[in-house]
N, C-alpha and C positions, 0 to 999 in steps of 0.2 A: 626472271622477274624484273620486271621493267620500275622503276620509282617513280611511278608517278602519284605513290602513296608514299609522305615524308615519313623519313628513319627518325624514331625515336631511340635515344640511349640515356638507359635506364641504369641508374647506379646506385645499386645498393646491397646490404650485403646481409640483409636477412634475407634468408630464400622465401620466405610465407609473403612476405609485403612485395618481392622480387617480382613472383608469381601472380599477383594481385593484379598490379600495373602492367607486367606484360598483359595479361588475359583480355583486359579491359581496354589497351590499347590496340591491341589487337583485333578486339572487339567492333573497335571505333576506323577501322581500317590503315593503321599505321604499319608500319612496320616496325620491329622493336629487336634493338640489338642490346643485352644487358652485359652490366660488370659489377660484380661482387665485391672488389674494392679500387679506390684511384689509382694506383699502377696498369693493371688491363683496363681503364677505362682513357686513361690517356694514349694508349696502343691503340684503343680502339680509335680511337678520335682522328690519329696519325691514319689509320687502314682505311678507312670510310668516315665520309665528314657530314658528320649527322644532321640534320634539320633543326633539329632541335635536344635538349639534353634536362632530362629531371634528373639532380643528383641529390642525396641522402646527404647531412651535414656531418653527421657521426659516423667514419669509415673506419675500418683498422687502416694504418700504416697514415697516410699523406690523408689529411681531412679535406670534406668537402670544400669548407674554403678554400686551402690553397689549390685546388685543382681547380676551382672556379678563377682564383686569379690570372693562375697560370694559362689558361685556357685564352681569359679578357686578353693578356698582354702579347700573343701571338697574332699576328696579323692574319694569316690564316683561318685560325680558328676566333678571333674574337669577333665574329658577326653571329655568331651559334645563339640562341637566347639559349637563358640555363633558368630552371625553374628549382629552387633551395627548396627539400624536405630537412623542416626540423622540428624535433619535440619540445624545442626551448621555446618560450612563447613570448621570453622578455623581450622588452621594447629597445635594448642595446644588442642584442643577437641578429635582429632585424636590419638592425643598421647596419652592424658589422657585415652582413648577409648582403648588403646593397650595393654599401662603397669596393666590396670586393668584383663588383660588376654585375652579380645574378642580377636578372629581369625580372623576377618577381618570386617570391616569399610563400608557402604553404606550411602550414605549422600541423604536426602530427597531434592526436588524430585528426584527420583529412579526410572528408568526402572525395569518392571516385570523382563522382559526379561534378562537382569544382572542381579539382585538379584537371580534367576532360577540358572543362568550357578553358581554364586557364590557358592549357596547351594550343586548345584551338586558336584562342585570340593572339599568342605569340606566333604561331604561325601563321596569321593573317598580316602580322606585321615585315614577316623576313620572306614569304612564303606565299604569296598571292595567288597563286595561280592553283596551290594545292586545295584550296579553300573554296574554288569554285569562284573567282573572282576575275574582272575582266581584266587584262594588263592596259598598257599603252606605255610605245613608243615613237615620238617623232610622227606621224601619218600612217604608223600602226596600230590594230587595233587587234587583239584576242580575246574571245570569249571561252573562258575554260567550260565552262556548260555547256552553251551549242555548239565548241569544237568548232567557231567561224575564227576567218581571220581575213581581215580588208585589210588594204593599203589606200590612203589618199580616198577612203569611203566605197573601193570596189572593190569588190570579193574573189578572195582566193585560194587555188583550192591545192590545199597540202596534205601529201599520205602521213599515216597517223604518226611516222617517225619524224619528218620533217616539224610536224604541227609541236611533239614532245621536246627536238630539238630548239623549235626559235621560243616556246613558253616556258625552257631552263633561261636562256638569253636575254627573254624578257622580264624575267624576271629579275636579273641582278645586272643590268646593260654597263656596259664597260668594263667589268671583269673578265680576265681572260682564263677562259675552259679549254687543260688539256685535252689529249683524244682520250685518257685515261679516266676522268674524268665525266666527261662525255660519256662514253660505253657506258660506265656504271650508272650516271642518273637519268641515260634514254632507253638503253638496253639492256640494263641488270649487270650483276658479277659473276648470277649462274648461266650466264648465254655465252657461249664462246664467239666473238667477232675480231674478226681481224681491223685494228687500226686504221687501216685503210678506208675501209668502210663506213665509218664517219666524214672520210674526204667526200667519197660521195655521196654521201646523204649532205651532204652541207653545197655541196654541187647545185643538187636538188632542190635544196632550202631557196640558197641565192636566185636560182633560177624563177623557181614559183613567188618571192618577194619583187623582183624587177617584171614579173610578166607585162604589168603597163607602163612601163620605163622607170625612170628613179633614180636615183645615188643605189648602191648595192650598198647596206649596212652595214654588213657582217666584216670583219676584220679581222687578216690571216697575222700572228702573229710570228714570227720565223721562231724554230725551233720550240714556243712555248701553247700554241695553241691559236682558238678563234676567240673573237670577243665581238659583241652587238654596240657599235659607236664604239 
């Protein structure tokens, strides 16, 4: 299963409201990894680096907040938006909910239906491409809807791994993506690929971006991976 539907990670630890948000996000074509409480939800975070994270304020053990902080202050993980479930409604909870980094505030009870548009709009902001929206970089251009991509305004024509390949890249240009990485957000975790095989598809990639000449983008980083610029 390929991502090119973003991972939601969903934390909470009533199973009924767990179930809710999975169904509905699921619904909404995400993917949805849940945790029951902050301990497996920071595992989770470390195993697969989710798109996006709806976390419940009130957890056992390590509360919402501090796993929101902890999350902000990792470099790593702090580019994640985190969207805070709480049933407190005071205008100091809120805050508290803010300066700890969350992106934005949902106060229980909650409409599906807002929490939905919520998530969507956060991932419009980290997640462009997932949303149907067009990238650019540099004399590139990608249209995640018609699946086009030009360079310097001419069209070019990339097999749908290449095309998944340079619209992770375009999306967060200058970060650099293991092959570990890679496999997981082009090719899924349930597909067996050998490592290797991202060398060639990025082969491929480079090839179909220089077809009408150009600077090659893409950036081999020794030992750590590739990176776009």
């Amino acid at each position: 299963m390929a991502h090119d539907h973003p991972t939601v990670l969903v934390v909470e630890d009533e199973p009924a409201q767990r179930e809710v948000l999975s169904y509905n996000l699921k619904a909404e074509g995400f993917e949805v990894v849940s945790a029951a409480d902050g301990d497996e939800a920071l595992l989770l975070v470390q195993e697969e680096v989710p798109d996006i994270i709806v976390l419940d304020w009130m957890l056992p053990g390590i509360s919402g907040i501090e796993i929101c902080r902890r999350l902000k202050t990792k470099a790593q993980t702090s580019g994640i938006p985190v969207i805070m479930l709480s049933a407190r409604s005071e205008e100091v909870d809120r805050v508290r909910g803010l300066e700890t980094g969350a992106d934005d505030y949902v106060v229980k009870p909650y409409s599906v239906l807002e929490l939905m548009a919520r998530v969507r709009s956060q991932l419009r902001r980290v997640r462009p491409a997932s949303v149907g929206q067009r990238l650019e970089y540099q004399d590139i251009m990608l249209d995640a809807e018609t699946h086009r991509v030009t360079r310097d305004e001419k069209s070019l024509k990339l097999g749908p791994t290449e095309f998944r390949l340079l619209s992770t890249f375009m999306e967060k240009p200058g970060r650099v993506w293991s092959r570990e990485q890679l496999l997981d957000r082009v090719w899924g975790r349930d597909i067996y690929v050998d490592s290797r095989t991202v060398d060639v598809h990025i082969g491929r990639l480079r090839k179909a971006l220089c077809v009408h000449g150009g600077e090659d983008p893409l950036r081999t980083v020794r030992g750590a991976g590739y990176a776009l610029g």
